[in-house]
PAMAR-748938 format. One record per residue (C-alpha): residue in three letters; x, y, z. Coordinates in steps of 0.1 Angstrom, whole numbers, plus 5000, padded with zeros to 4 digits. Each point is the difference from the previous one (the first is absolute). Example, Ala and Ser with C-alpha at 12.3 -4.5 7.8 and 13.67 -1.06 7.14 Angstrom:
REM residues 2
PT   residuo     xx     yy     zz
PT       ALA   5123   4955   5078
PT       SER   5014   5034   4993
//
This chain:
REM residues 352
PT   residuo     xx     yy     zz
PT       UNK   8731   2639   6318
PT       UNK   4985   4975   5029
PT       UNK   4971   4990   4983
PT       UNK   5018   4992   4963
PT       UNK   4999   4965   4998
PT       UNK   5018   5000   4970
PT       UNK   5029   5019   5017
PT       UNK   5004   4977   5029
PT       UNK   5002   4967   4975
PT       UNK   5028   5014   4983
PT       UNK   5015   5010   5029
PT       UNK   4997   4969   5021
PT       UNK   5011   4978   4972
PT       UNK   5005   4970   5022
PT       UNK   4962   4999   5015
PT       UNK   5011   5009   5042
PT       UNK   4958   5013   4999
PT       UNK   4993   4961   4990
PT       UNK   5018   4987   5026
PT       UNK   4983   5022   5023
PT       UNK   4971   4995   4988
PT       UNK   5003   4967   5006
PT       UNK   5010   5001   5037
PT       UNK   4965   4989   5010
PT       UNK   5004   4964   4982
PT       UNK   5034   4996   5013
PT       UNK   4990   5000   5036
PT       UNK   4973   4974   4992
PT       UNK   5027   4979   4985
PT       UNK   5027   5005   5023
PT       UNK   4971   4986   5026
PT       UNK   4998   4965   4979
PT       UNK   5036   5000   4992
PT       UNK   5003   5003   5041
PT       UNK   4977   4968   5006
PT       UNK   5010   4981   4973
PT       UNK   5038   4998   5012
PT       UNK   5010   4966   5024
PT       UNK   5012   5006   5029
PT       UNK   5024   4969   5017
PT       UNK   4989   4984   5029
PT       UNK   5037   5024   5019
PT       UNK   4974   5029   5001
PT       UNK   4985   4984   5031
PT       UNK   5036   5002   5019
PT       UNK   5003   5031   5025
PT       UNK   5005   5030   4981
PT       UNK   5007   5035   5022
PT       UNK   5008   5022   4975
PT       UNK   4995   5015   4963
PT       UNK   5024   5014   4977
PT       UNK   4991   5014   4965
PT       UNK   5028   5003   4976
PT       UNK   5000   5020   4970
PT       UNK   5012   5034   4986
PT       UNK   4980   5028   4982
PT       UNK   4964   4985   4987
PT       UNK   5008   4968   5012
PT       UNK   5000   5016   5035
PT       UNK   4970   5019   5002
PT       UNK   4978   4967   5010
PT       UNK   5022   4997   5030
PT       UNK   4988   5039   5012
PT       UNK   4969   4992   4994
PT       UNK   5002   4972   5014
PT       UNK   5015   5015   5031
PT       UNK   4980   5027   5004
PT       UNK   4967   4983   5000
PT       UNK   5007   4974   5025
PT       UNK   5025   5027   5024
PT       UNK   4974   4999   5030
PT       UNK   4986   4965   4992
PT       UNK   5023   4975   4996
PT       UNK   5022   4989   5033
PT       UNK   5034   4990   4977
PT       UNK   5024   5025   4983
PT       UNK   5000   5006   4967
PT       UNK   5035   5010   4985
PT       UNK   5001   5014   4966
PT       UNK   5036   4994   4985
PT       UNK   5016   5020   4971
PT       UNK   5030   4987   4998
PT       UNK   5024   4972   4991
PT       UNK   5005   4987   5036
PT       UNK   4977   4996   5025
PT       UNK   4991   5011   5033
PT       UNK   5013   4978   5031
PT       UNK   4970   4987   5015
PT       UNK   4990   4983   4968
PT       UNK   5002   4961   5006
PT       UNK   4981   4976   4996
PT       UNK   4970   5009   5018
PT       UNK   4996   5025   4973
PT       UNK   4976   4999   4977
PT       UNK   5016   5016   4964
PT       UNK   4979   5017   4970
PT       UNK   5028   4999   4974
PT       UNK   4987   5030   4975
PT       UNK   5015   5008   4965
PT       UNK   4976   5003   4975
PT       UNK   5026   4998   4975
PT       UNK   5019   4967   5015
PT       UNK   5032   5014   4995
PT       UNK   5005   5034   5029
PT       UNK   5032   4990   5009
PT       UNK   4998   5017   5042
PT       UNK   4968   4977   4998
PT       UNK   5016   4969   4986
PT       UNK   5028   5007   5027
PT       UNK   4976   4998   5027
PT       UNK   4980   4967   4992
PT       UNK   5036   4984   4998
PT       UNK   5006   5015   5035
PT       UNK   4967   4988   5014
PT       UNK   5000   4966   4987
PT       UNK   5037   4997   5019
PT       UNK   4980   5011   5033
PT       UNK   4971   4971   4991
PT       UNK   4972   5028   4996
PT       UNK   4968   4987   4990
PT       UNK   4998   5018   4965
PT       UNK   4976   5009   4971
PT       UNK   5006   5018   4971
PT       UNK   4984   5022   4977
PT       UNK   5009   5009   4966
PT       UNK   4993   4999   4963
PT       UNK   5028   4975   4992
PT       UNK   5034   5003   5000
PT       UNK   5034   4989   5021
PT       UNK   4971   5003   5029
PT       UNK   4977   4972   4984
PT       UNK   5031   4978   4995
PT       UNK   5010   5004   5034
PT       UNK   4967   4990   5014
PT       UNK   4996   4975   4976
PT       UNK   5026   4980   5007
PT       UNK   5007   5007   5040
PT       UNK   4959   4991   4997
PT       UNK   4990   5034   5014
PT       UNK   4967   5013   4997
PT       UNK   4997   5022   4971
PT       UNK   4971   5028   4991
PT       UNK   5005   5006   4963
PT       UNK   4979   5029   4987
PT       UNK   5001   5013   4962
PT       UNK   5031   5012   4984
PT       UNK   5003   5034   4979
PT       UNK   4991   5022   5019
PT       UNK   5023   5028   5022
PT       UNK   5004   4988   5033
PT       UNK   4980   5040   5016
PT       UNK   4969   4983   4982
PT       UNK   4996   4964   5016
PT       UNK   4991   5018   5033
PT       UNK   4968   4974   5006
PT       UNK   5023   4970   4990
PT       UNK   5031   5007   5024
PT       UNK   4976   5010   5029
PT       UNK   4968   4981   5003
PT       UNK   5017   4965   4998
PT       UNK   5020   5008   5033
PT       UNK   4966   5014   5018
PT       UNK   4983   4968   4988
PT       UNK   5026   4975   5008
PT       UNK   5000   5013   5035
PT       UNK   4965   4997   5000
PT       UNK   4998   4959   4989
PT       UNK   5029   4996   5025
PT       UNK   4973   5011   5034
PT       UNK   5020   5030   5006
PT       UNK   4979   5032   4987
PT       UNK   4963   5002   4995
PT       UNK   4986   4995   4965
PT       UNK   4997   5037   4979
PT       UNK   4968   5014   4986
PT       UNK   5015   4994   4962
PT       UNK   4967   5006   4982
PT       UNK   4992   5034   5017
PT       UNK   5041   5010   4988
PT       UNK   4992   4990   4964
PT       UNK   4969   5019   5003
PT       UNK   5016   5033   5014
PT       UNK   5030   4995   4975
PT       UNK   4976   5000   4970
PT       UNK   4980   5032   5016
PT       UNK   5037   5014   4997
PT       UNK   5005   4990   4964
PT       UNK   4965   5016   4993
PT       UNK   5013   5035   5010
PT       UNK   5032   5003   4990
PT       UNK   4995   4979   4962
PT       UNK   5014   5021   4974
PT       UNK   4966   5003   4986
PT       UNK   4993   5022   5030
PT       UNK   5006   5039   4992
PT       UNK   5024   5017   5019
PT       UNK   4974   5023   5021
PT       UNK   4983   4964   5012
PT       UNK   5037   4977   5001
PT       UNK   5012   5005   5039
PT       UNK   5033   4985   4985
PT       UNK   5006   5024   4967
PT       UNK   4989   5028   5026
PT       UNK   5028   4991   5026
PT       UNK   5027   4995   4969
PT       UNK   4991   5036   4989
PT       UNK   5004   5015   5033
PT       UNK   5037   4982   4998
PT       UNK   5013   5014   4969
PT       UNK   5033   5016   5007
PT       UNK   4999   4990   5036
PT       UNK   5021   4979   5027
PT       UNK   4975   4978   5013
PT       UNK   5003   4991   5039
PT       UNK   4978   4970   5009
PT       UNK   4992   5000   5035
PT       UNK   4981   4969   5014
PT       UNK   4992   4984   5039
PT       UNK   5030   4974   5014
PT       UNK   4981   4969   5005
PT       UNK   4967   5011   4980
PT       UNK   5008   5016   4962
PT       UNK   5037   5002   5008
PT       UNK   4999   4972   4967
PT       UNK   4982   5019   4978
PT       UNK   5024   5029   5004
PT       UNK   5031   4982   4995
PT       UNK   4983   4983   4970
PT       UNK   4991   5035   4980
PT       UNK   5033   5019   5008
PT       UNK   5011   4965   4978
PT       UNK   4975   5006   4976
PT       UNK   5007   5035   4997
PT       UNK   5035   4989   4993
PT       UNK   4997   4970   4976
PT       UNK   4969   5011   4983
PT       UNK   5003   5035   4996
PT       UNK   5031   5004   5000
PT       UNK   5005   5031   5028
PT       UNK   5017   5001   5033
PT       UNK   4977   4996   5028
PT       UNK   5001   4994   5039
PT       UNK   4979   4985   5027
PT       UNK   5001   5001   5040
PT       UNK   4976   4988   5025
PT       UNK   4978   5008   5034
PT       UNK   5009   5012   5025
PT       UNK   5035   4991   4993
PT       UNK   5003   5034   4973
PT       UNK   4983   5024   5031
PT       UNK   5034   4992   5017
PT       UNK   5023   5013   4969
PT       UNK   4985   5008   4962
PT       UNK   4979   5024   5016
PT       UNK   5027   5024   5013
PT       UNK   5007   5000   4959
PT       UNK   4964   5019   4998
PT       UNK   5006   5024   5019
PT       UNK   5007   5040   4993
PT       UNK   5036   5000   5008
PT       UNK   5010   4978   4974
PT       UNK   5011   5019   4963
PT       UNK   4996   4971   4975
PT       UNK   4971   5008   4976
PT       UNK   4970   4972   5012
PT       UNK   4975   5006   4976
PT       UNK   5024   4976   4972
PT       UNK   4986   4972   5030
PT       UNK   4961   4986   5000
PT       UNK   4993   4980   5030
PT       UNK   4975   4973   4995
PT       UNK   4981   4986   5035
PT       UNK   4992   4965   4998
PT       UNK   4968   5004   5023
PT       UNK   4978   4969   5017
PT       UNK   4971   5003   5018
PT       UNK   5014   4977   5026
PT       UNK   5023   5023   5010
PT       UNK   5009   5006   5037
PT       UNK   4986   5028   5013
PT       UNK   5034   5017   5011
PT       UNK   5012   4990   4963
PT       UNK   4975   5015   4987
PT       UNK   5003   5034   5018
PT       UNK   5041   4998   4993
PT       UNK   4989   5000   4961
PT       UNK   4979   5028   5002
PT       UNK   5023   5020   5019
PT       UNK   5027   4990   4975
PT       UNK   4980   5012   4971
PT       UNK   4987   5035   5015
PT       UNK   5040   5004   5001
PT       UNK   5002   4992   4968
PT       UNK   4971   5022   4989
PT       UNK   5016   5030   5015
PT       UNK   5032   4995   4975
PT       UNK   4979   5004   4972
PT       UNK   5003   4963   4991
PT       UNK   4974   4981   4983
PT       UNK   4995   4966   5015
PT       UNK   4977   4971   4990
PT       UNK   4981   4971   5023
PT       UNK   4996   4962   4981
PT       UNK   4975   4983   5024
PT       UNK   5000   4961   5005
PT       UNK   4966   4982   4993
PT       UNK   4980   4967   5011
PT       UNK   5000   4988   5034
PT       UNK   5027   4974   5004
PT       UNK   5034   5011   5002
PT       UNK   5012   4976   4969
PT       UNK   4974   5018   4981
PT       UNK   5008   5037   5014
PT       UNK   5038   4997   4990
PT       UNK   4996   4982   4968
PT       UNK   4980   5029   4989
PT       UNK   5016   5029   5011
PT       UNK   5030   4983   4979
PT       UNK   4975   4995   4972
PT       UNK   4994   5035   4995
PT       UNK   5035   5014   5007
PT       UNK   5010   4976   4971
PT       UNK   4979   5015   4978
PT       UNK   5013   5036   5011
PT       UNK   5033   4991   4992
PT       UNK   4990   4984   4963
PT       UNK   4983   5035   4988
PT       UNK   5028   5019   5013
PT       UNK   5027   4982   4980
PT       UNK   4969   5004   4970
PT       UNK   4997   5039   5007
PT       UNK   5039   5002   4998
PT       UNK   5003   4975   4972
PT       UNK   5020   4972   5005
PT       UNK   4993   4965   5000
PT       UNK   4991   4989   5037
PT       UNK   5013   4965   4993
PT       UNK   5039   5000   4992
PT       UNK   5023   5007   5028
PT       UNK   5035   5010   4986
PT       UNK   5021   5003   5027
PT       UNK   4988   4970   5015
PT       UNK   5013   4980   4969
PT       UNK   5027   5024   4997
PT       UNK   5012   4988   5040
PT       UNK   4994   4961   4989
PT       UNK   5020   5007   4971
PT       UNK   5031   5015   5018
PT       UNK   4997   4975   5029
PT       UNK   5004   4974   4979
PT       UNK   5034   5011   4992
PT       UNK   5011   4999   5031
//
């Protein structure tokens, strides 16, 4: 079943494996798309703040985003998911505007908000009510190829922010060609091609079959990447999932662990988003966590981050859970691409 190519064409009948496949050639172009794009002369007025607005997808490049500069840069970065906005935005903010469609209304809401407040803003998106906007209020505007679902334009929706902080003086420049060279070491290992007993990715989906996955990851380190695959898990393959954090879940989940409780925990599969930068105290907090685990009779399973930057170690860890999540929706045959009751909610709210 994992290694039938045939079988997984028929199954993914709108190409998600592509897509990923791909994901190595989108970060290189959402680098050029990132320099390319003018920025007005306003980007040299005193900014003291970021905000990142977006929902679902369109979102995620905030997170990243976040994460990666949480002990390095000196100004907040808010990330808003919502039609309003929070009230310290003004205009000593600097705005990413994110809807890869052009048309998320919560997102459309809030560049209408932040241009009230004077916000220095640039967009992102694939065209749109969003490229209009811009257009004609003569905002800065990223636009990155069209078609695709918003889960899969990762590299477009996050590198662009990174870089544009970087041309404005206020992060240091990323090692980008050591991340497309760990991301294609990624693809090499978990390609279709690759049999299931030498695919880390097909081997992790197996594990899940059947299960609850709980995604556990570090606040401030992979706190990202487990956010992004209980999403995946969700959109993809189509399953309930969950995911919680360090140390924050040693103060609550892990009372759910223990040998008091009734429920039945081996429906869940915890899955430790593990970095070898890791805090020594965090690191003995996980393995205390997961000899807990272990004595429940709970298979659990480690996805390690790789490369030496932190852009890099993120961007891979997501890489791989993203590829989890694809041959789990293959094993239990659906399509990873539609998402019904996401259109099914757009439909109804339009109604209203």
């Amino acid at each position: 079943m994992w290694d039938d190519l045939e079988r997984l064409e028929k199954i993914d009948r709108s190409k998600m494996w592509k897509l990923l496949f791909d994901f190595p050639l989108q970060c290189r172009q959402a680098i050029m798309l990132a320099d390319a794009l003018p920025l007005s002369p306003q980007t040299s007025r005193q900014l003291n703040k970021t905000v990142v607005c977006g929902l679902g997808g369109s979102a995620i490049g905030g997170d990243i985003l976040k994460t990666l500069l949480f002990q390095k840069l000196k100004i907040p970065i808010l990330i808003n998911r919502n039609y309003g906005l929070p009230r310290l935005v003004d205009e000593e903010t600097l705005a990413f505007i994110v809807s890869y469609s052009g048309s998320t209304e919560e997102t459309l809401s809030a560049y209408e908000e932040c241009k009230k407040r004077r916000s220095f803003l640039i967009s992102i998106c694939s065209g749109g009510e969003l490229k209009d906007l811009s257009k004609q209020d003569e905002v800065p505007c990223l636009i990155v190829p069209s078609g695709m679902p918003p889960r899969t334009t990762i590299g477009y929706l996050s590198i662009p922010l990174l870089r544009i902080l970087e041309r404005l003086k206020w992060v240091e420049p990323q090692n980008y060609e050591e991340l497309l060279q760990v991301l294609g070491e990624v693809r090499k290992r978990c390609h279709p091609e690759v049999p299931l007993s030498k695919n880390p990715a097909k081997s992790l989906a197996q594990e899940l079959l059947g299960k609850i996955p709980l995604v556990y990851g570090v606040e401030g380190n992979t706190d990202v990447v487990a956010h992004r695959l209980k999403t995946q898990f969700n959109e993809n393959s189509k399953i309930l999932a969950f995911w919680n954090v360090f140390p924050e879940l040693n103060h609550n989940e892990i009372v759910g662990w223990g040998e008091e409780g009734k429920i039945d925990l081996k429906r869940f599969y915890p899955i430790f988003i593990r970095d070898h930068g890791e805090a020594e105290k965090i690191k003995k907090r996980i393995e205390i966590t997961q000899s807990i685990i272990k004595k429940r009779k709970v298979k659990w399973s480690e996805i390690w981050t790789e490369g030496k930057d932190k852009l890099i170690r993120v961007l891979s860890a997501i890489y791989i859970g993203d590829w989890v999540s694809f041959y789990l929706a293959i094993a239990e045959e659906v399509d990873p691409t539609p998402v019904k009751m996401i259109d099914f909610l757009k439909k109804e709210l339009s109604k209203a």
